[in-house]
BAMARTOR-438558 format. One record per residue: residue in three letters; y, z, x of N, C-alpha, C in turn. Coordinates in steps of 0.1 Angstrom, whole numbers, plus 5000, padded with zeros to 4 digits. Last residue first. Layout:
// BAMARTOR-438558
ALAYZXYZXYZX ...
END
This chain:
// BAMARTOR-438558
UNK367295911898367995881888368495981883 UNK364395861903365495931910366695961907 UNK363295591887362795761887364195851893 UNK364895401898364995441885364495601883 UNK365295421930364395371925364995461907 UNK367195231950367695341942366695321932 UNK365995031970366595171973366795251963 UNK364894871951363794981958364795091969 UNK366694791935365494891928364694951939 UNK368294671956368894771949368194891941 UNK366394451960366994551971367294701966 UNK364294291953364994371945365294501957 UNK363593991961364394091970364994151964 UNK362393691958362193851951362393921964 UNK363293451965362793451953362793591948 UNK363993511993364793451984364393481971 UNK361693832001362093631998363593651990 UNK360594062019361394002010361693892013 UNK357094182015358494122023359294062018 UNK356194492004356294402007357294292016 UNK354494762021355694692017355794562015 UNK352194912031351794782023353294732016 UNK353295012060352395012055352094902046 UNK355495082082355795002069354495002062 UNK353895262098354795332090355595252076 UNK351895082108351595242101352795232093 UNK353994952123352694852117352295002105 UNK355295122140356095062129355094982122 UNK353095162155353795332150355195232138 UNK352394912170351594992161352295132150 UNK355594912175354094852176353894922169 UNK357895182174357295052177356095022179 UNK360495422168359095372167359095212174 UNK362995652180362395542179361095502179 UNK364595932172363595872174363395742175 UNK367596142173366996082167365496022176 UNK368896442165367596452173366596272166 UNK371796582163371196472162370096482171 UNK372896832169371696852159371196712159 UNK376596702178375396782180374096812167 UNK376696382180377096462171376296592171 UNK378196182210377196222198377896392190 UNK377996142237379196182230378796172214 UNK375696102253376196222256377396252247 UNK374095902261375695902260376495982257 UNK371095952263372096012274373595982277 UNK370395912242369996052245371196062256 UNK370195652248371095732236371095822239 UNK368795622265370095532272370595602259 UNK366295652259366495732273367995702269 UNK365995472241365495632239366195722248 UNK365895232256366595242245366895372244 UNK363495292277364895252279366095282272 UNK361195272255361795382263363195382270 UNK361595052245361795132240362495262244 UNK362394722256362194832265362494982254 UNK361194462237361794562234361394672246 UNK359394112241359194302241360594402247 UNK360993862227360793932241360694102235 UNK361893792200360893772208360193802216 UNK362794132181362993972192361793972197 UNK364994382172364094302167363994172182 UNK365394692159365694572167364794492169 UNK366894922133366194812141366494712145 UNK367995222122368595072131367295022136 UNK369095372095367995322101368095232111 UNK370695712079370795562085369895482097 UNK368695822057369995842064369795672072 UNK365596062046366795902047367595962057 UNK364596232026365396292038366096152038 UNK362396182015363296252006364096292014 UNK359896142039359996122027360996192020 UNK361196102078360696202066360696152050 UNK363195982091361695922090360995972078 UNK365196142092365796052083363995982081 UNK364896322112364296362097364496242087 UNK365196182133363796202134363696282119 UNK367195902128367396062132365596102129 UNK365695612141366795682133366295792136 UNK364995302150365695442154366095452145 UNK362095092155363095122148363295262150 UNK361594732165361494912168362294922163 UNK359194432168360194522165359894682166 UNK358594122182358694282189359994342175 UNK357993892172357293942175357294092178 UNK359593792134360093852155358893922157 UNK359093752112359893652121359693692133 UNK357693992097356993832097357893712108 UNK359394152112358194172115357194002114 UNK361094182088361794142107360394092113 UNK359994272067360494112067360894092083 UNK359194542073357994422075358594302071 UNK362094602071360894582085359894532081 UNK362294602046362894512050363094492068 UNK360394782038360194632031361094542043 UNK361295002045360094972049359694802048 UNK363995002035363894992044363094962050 UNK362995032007363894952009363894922020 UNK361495272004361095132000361495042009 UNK361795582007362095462019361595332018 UNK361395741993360595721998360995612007 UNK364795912001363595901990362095822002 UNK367395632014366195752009365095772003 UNK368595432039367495412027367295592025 UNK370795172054370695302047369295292038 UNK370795012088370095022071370395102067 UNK371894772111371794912108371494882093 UNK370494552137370694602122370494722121 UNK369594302161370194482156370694492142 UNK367994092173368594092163369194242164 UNK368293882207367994042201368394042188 UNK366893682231368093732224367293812214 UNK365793492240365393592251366393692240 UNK366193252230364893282231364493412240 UNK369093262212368393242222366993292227 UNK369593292176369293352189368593252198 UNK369793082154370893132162370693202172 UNK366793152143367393032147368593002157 UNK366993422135366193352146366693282154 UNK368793412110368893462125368593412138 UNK367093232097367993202102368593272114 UNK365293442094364293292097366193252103 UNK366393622077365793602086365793522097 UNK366693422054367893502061367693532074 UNK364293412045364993312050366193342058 UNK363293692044362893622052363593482056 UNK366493902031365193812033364493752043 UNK368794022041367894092043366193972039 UNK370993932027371193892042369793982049 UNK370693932001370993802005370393772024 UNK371794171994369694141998369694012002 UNK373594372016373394252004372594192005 UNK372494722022373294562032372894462018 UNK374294992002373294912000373494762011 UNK376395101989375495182003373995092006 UNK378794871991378594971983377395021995 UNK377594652008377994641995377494761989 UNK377794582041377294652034378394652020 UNK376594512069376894462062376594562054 UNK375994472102376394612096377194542087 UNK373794312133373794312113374594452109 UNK374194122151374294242150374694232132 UNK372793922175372893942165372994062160 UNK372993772212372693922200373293882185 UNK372893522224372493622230372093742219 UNK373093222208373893362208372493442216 UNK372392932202373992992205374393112212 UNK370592832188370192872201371592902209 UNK372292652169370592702170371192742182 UNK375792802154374892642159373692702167 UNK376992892125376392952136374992822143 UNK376892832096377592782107377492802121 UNK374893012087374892892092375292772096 UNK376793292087375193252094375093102098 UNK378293202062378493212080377993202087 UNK376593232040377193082045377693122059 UNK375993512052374593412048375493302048 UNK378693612046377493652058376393572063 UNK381193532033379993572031379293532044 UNK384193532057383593392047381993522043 UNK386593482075386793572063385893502056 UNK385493582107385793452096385793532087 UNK387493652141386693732124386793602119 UNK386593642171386793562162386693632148 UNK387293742201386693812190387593752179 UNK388293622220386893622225386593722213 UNK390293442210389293382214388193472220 UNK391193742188391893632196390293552197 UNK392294072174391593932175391893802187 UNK392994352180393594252185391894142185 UNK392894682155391994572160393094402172 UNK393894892151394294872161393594732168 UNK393995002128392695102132392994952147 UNK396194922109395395052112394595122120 UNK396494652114397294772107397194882114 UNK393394542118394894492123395894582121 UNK392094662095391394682110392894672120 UNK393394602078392994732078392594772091 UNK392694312072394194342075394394472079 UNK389894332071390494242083391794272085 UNK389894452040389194492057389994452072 UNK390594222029391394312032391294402038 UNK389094022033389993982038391194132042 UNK385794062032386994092025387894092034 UNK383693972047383893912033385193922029 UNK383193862081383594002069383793892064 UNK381993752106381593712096382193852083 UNK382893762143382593812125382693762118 UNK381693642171382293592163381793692151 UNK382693712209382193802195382293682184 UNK382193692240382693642232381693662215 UNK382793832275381693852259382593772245 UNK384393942291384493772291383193742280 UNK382994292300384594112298383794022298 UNK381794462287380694362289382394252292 UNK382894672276382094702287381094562290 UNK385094572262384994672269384494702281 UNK383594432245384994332253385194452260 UNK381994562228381594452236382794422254 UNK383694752218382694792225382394672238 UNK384494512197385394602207384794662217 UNK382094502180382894392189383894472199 UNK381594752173380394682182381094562183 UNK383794822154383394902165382694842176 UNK384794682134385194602143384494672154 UNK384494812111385694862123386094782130 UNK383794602094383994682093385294732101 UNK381894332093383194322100383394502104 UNK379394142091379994272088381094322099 UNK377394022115376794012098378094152099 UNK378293882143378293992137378093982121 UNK376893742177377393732161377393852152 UNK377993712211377193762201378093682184 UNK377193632242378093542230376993652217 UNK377893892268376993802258377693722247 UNK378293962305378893852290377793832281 UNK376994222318376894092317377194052303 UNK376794442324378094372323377894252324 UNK373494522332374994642328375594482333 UNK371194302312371694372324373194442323 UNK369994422279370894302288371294372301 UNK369194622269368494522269368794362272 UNK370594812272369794812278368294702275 UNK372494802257373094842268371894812278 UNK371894752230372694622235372694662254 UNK370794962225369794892222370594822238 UNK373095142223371595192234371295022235 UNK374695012207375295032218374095052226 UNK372895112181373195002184373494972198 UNK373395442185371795352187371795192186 UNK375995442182375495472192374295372196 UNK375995392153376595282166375995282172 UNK374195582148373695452143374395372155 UNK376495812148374695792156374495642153 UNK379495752153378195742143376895692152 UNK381095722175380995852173379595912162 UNK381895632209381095572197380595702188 UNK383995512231383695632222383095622209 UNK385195272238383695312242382995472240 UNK387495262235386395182225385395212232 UNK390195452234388695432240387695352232 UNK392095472215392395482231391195452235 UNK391095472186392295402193392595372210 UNK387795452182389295542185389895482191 UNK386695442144387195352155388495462166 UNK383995462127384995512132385495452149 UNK383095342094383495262110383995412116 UNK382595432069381695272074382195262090 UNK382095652044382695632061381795522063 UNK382695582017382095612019382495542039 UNK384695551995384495681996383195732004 UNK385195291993385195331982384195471985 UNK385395292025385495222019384695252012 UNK387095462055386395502048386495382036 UNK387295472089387495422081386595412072 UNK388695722115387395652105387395592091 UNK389995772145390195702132388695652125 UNK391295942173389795902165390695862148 UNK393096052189393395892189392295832176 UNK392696302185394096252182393996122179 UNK390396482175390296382186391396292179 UNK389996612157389396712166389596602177 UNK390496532132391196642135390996662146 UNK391096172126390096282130390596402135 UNK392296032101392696092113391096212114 UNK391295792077391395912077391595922090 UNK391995492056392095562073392295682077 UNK390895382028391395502034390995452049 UNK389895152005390395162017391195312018 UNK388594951979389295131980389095161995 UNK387094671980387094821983388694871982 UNK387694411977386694411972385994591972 UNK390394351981390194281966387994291967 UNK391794631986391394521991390894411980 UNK394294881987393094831977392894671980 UNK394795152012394694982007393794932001 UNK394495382008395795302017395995152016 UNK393995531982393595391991395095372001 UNK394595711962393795781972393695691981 UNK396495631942394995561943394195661949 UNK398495901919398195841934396495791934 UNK398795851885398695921898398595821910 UNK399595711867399695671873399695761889 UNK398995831837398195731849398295691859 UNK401395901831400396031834399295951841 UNK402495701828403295791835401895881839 UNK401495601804401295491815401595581832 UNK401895831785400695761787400395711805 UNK404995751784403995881790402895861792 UNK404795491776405695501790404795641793 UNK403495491749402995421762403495431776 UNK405695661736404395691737403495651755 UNK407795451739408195621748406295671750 UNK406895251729407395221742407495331746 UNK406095361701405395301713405395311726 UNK409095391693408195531696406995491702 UNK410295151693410995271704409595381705 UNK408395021678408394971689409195091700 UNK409195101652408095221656407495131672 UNK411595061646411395191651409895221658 UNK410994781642411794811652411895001658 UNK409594801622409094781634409794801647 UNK411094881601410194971606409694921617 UNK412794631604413094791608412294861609 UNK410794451595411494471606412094541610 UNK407994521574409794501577409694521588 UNK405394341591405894471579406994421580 UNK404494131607403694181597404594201583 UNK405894211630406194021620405294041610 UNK405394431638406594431632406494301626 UNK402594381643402694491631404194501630 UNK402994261667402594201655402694291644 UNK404794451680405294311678404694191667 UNK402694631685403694671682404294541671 UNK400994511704400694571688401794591685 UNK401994431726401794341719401394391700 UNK402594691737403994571733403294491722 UNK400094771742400494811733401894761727 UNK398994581763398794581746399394621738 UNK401294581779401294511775400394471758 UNK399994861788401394851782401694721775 UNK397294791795397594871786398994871778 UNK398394651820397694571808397594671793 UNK399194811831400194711829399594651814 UNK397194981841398195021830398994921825 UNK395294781850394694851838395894921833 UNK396494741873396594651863396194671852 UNK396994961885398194901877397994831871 UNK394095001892395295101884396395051877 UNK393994841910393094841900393894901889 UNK397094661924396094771929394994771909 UNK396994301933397694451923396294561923 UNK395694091949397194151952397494251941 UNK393394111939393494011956395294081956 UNK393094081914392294221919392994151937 UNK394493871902395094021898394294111913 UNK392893631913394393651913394793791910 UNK390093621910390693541917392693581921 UNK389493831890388693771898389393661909 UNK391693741869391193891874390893861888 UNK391093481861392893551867392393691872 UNK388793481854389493401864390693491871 UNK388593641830387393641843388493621855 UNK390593511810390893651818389593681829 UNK389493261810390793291819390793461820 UNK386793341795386993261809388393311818 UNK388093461776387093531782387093451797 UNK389093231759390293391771389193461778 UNK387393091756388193061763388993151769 UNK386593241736385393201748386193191763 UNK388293201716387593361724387093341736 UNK387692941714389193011717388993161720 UNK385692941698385592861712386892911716 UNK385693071674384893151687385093071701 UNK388092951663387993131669386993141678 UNK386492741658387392741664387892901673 UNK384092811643383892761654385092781663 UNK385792971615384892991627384592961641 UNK386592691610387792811613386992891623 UNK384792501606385792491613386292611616 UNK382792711584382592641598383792631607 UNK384792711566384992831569383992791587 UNK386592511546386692521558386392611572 UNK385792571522385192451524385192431539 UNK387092861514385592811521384992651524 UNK390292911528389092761515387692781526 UNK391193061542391693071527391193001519 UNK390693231567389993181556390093181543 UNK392693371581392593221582391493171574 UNK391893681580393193591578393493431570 UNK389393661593389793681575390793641569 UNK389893641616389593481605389593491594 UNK391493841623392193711626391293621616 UNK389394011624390294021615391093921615 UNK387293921640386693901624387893921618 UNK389193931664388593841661388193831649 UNK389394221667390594171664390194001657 UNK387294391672387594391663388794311657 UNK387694311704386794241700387094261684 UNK389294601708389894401714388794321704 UNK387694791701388894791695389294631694 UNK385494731723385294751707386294711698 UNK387494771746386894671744385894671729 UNK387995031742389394911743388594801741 UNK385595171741386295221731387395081733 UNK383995131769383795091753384795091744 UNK385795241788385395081788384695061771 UNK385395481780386695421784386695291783 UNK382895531785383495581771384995461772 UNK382695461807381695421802382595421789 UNK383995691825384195521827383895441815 UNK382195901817384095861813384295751809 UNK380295871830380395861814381395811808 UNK381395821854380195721847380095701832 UNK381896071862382895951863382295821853 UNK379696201856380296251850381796111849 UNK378496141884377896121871378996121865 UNK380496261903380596101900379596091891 UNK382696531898381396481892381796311894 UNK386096551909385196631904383396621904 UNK386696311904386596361918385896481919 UNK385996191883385596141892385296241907 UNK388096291868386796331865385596321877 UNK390196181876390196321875388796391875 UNK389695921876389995961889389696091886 UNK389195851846387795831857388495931868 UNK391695951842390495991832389195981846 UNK393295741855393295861853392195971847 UNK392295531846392595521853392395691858 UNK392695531816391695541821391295511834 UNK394895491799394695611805393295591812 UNK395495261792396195271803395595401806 UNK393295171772392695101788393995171797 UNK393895341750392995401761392795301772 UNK396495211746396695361750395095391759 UNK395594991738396394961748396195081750 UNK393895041715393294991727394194971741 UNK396395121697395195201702394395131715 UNK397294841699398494961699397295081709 UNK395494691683395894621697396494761706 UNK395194851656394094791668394894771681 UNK398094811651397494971655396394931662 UNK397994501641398994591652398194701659 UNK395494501625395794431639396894501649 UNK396694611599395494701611395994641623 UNK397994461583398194591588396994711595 UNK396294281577397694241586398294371592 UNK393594291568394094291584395394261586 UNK393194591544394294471550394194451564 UNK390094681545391294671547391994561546 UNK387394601536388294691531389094721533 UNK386794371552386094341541386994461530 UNK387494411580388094331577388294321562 UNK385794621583386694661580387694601578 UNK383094471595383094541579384494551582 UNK384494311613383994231601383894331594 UNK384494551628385594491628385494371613 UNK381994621637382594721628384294631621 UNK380994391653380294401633381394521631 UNK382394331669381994251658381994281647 UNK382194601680383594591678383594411664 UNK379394551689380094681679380994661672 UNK379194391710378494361694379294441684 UNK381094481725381594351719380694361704 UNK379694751738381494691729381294641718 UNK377494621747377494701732378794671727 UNK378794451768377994351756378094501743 UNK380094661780380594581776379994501768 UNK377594781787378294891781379494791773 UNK376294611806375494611793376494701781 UNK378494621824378094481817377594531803 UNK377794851832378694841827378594681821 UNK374794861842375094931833376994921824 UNK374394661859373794601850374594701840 UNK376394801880376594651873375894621859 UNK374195001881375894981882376094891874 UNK372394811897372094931886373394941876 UNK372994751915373094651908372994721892 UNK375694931929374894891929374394821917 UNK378195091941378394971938377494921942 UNK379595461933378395351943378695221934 UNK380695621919379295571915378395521927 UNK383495671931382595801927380995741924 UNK384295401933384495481947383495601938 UNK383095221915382395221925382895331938 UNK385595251891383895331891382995361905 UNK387095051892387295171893386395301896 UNK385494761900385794831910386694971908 UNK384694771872383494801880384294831890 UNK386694761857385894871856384794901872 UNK387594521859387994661870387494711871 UNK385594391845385894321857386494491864 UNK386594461822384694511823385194481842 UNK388994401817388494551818387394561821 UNK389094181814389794181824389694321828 UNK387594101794387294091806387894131813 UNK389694211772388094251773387194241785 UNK391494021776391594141782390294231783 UNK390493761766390693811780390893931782 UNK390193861741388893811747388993841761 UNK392793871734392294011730390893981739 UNK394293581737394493691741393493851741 UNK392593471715392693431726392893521737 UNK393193581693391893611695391793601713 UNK396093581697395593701692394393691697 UNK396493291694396893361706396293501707 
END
């Protein structure tokens, strides 16, 4: 139960980690690869330091204080990242980092000391072996699972990193009392339990979330300057603002430049059956039913707990003419029947990055498919720096749709500038000027915005030798966030 036990919780830390980290880091692949790899060092570490000190100590009287110690740093680190966090999100990184090593070294040392235990005839030292490691394997799976599917979908990040901390430290306790005498164990379970209760006490500050979703850190912030305005923020980064009395108050330039496209590239109020890659606010379905009745919306959001955020909070009413499916973007897509939809509207996003899934040529190519022969793709992008990311993922619109154009703020075009990018895309030639004229003149914008639109030739120039992205190679993440930059 020891090895068994100590494997899962190992996971059950690399697993938060990542969603404690992602409101100060971002939640890119970079990210990922780095705490993964922070968890494989652990584990090798906590092997071999744990085998040497199996070799000079007694493990009957370590395993307790191992389990004891690893419970105190996975409950403080909750707290540790947030404090630091708010402060420096490098600096969250390290913390994080240190935090995630140290419990997970500690947990992994428990394994070489359990078989020292159990190897009392070398004749049986294969068996004993194999056995420990397929029974490690095994809590590694269930604690993936139970995280991944059950803990992170209903208990905030925080609790379960103290719960679990408290729970280690119950559990050291309890073996280092069937260890020793049982009066000393019994005392030194009271001075645990007070230890770990301060500990658990001091972590348990406030999330900052109004709602921990099982894939973001949720806030609904009040706009100070417009009573009904609401902008919804996920893992610390504004994705929607929605106003309660007016859905046709569109307050992020990007909407806006979405709203231009849609306004003027369909006659004024005429119904369109659209699709949505990204749930968010809900902004550009509400908009729709506004100023276009009897428009029929279908979303595609991932996180379920977006959708209860939007409902709650930010005032969303679903029904038949605005469908949300709680399903990935790319399997939703293709439920989406050929030649269905009027618009396509892409505002997907993991962490500050859209999911490269939903940016390839096949992905693409699917769009397509779902548009009407007179119909429109729209997509909003983030990119900086040299603008890989984005360049690449206009010459992928480019290999599918004959007409593309792309707006953004006229410094966002700039090398080392970025910000947010909208292109449109389709068969039928794009009224640019139209587009250009119809933003400029909504007039409820953010003053200093001076955005632009390219096309033809002035987007053939500006993607230059980017490549295009495939299924097979769509390093999304490396060419937004290039290593150098770093």
């Amino acid at each position: 139960m020891l090895v068994f036990g100590s494997s899962a919780a190992v996971l059950v830390v690399e697993l938060v980690a990542l969603r404690l980290l992602a409101p100060y880091v971002g939640l890119t692949m970079e990210m990922n690869t780095m705490v993964i790899g922070i968890a494989l060092s652990a584990i090798a570490f906590g092997s071999w330091a744990g085998g040497r000190a199996a070799d000079v100590v007694a493990p009957r009287r370590t395993l307790g204080p191992l389990l004891g110690l690893s419970g105190v740093a996975v409950a403080v680190t909750p707290a540790l990242v947030r404090l630091v966090g708010e402060a420096e999100g490098s600096m969250a990184l390290f913390v994080g980092g240190a935090c995630l090593f140290v419990p997970a070294a500690l947990l992994t040392a428990v394994t070489p000391m359990v078989t020292k235990l159990l190897l009392t005839d070398l004749a049986v030292t294969g068996t004993v072996v194999g056995r420990l490691s397929g029974i490690g394997t095994a809590g590694g799976i269930a604690g993936t699972v139970l995280t991944g599917f059950v803990l992170i979908s209903v208990v905030p990040v925080s609790v379960i990193l103290m719960g679990l901390g408290a729970l280690l430290v119950l559990t050291g306790v309890l073996v280092d009392a069937s260890m020793r005498d049982w009066r000393r164990g019994r005392r030194a379970l009271v001075a645990s339990v007070v230890v770990g209760g301060s500990f658990t006490g001091s972590a348990a500050v406030p999330s900052g979330c109004d709602a921990e979703t099982r894939y973001h850190c949720a806030r609904v912030v009040e706009d100070p300057e417009r009573a009904s305005g609401r902008t919804l923020v996920l893992d610390g980064l504004r994705h929607s603002y929605v106003d309660l009395d007016d859905p046709e108050h569109l307050d992020f330039g990007y909407v806006r430049a979405i709203a231009s496209v849609i306004d003027t590239a369909y006659p004024a109020g005429e119904a369109l059956d659209a699709y949505h890659l990204g749930g968010g606010g809900l902004s550009i379905p509400s908009y729709l039913r506004a100023v276009r009745p009897g428009s029929s919306s279908v979303v595609s959001e991932i996180d379920p707990g977006v959708v209860e955020v939007d409902r709650e909070w930010l005032g969303a009413e679903t029904g038949e003419d605005l469908r949300v499916r709680v399903e990935d973007g790319r399997m939703g897509l293709r439920r989406i029947a050929t030649d269905s939809r009027d618009l396509v509207v892409g505002d997907a996003f993991g962490g500050i990055s859209v999911p490269w899934h939903l940016t390839t040529r096949e992905a693409i190519a699917d769009v397509e498919r779902v548009l009407r022969p007179d119909g429109a793709y729209v997509v909003n992008m983030i990119d900086h720096g040299e603008l890989a990311f984005v360049r690449a993922a206009v010459a992928t619109l480019s290999e599918e749709f004959e007409h593309v154009a792309v707006a953004a703020d006229r410094r966002a075009f700039d090398n080392g500038v970025g910000g947010n990018f909208v292109a449109a895309a389709s068969d039928r030639r794009l009224d640019v000027a139209a587009w250009a004229e119809r933003f400029v003149g909504r007039g409820d914008g953010r003053p200093g915005e001076e955005w632009e639109i390219i096309s033809g030739a002035e987007v053939a120039d500006w993607v230059g030798d980017a490549r295009v992205l495939t299924d097979d190679f769509a390093p999304v993440d490396q060419l937004l966030t290039p290593y150098a930059r770093r």
